[in-house]
N, C-alpha and C positions, 0 to 999 in steps of 0.2 A: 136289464139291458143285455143284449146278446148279439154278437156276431155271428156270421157264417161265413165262410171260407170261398174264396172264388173256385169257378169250376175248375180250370186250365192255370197251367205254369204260363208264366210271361203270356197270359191272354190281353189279346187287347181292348177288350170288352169290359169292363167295370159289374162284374156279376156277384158280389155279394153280398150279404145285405144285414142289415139291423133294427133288432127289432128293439124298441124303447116303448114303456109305457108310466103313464103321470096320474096323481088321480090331484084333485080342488083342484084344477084350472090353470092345473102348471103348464108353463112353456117348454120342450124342448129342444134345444140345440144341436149338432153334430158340426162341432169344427167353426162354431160361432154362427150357422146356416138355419136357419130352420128345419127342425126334420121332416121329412117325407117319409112315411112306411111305402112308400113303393120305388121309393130313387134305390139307384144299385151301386155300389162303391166296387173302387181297384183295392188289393192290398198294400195296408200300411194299420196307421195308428191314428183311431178316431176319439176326441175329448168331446162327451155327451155331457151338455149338462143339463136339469131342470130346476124351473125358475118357476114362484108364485108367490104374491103380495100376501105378504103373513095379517095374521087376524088384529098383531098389535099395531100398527099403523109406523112402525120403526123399520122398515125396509124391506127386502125380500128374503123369501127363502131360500136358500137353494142348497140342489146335492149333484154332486159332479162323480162321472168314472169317465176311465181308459179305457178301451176296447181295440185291438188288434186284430184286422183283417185278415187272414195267412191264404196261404198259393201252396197246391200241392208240388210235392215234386214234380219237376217236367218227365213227360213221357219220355221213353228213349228204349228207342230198338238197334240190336245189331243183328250181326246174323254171318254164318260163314256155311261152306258147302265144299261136297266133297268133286273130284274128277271123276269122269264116267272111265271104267277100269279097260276098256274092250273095244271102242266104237268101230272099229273095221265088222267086227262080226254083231253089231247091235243091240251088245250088254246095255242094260240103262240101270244102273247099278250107284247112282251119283246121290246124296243127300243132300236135304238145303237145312237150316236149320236154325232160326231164331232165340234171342234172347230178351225178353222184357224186365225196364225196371222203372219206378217211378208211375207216378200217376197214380189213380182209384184203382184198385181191384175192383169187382172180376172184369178181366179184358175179353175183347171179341177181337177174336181173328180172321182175319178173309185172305185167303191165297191168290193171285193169279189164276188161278185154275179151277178155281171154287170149291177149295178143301177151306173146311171151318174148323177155327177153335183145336189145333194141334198147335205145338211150337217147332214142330220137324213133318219132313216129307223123305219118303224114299221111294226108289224106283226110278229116277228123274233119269233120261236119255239126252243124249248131246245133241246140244242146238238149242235146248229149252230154254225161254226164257221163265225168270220170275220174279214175281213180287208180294210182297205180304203188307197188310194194309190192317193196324191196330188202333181199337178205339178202347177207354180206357170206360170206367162207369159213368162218369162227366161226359163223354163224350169226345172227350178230348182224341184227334188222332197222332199217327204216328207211324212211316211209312219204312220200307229196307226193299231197293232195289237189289234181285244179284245179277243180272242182266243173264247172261246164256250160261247156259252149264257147258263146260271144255272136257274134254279128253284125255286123259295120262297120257303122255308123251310117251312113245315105246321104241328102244333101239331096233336099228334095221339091222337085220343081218346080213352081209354081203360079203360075196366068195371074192376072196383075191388068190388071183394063181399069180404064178410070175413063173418064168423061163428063163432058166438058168444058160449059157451062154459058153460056151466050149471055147475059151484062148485059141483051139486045135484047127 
């Protein structure tokens, strides 16, 4: 008897599955149910048993296990980015830049802009928007809006004179 592990964390889909096999004509159970080799289970904790009428006429046979479904970690992206250093004179000098944890390895990454498979971008000019969009080996995704890239704020410099004022 064996388990396999659903694809996605908190999926809502029942996608894992078990595989049981009987030989003389045993019955098996999953959870007191009949089994199906094609039904797909959520995870938890399944009591498989099999069951067959023994050759001495004194009751049944049976052998029983546990089997635990597991859920991978859930996917989860963040992501932080730098100010464009310049934007009067049109530096685009700004970075975005991802972090992934959780999920299947190897992940696939798609940028807004259709850079693949990096966890950072550089060059980015103000106004840009972005977005990075992660799938993990399951399939499972996982998205980081940073919406526009901003500007470093830069002090203005401004003349003040002032006119000193003679009592005279």
């Amino acid at each position: 008897v064996t388990g396999v592990q659903t694809w996605c964390s908190s999926d809502l889909l029942a996608n894992g599955t078990i595989s049981a096999v009987a030989s003389g004509g045993a019955s098996i159970t999953v959870n007191g149910s009949a089994y199906d080799a094609s039904a797909q289970y959520g995870p938890g904790s399944y009591h498989i048993v099999a069951s067959a009428p023994n050759g001495n006429n004194n009751g049944v046979c049976e052998d029983d296990t546990t089997i635990v479904i597991s859920e991978p970690e859930a996917l989860a992206v963040s992501g932080s980015s730098t100010l464009v250093s310049d934007c009067e004179n049109g530096v685009c000098d700004a970075t975005a830049e991802i972090s992934i944890s959780g999920g299947v390895e190897p992940y696939s990454i798609l940028w807004s802009n259709g850079m693949m498979d990096v966890t950072s971008l550089s060059g980015l000019c103000s106004a840009d928007a972005f977005s990075v969009e992660i799938h993990d080996a399951n399939g499972c995704p996982a998205m980081w809006d940073f919406g526009g890239i901003e500007c470093q704020p830069h002090p203005r410099s401004e003349e003040h004179t002032s006119e000193l004022q003679s009592p005279y």
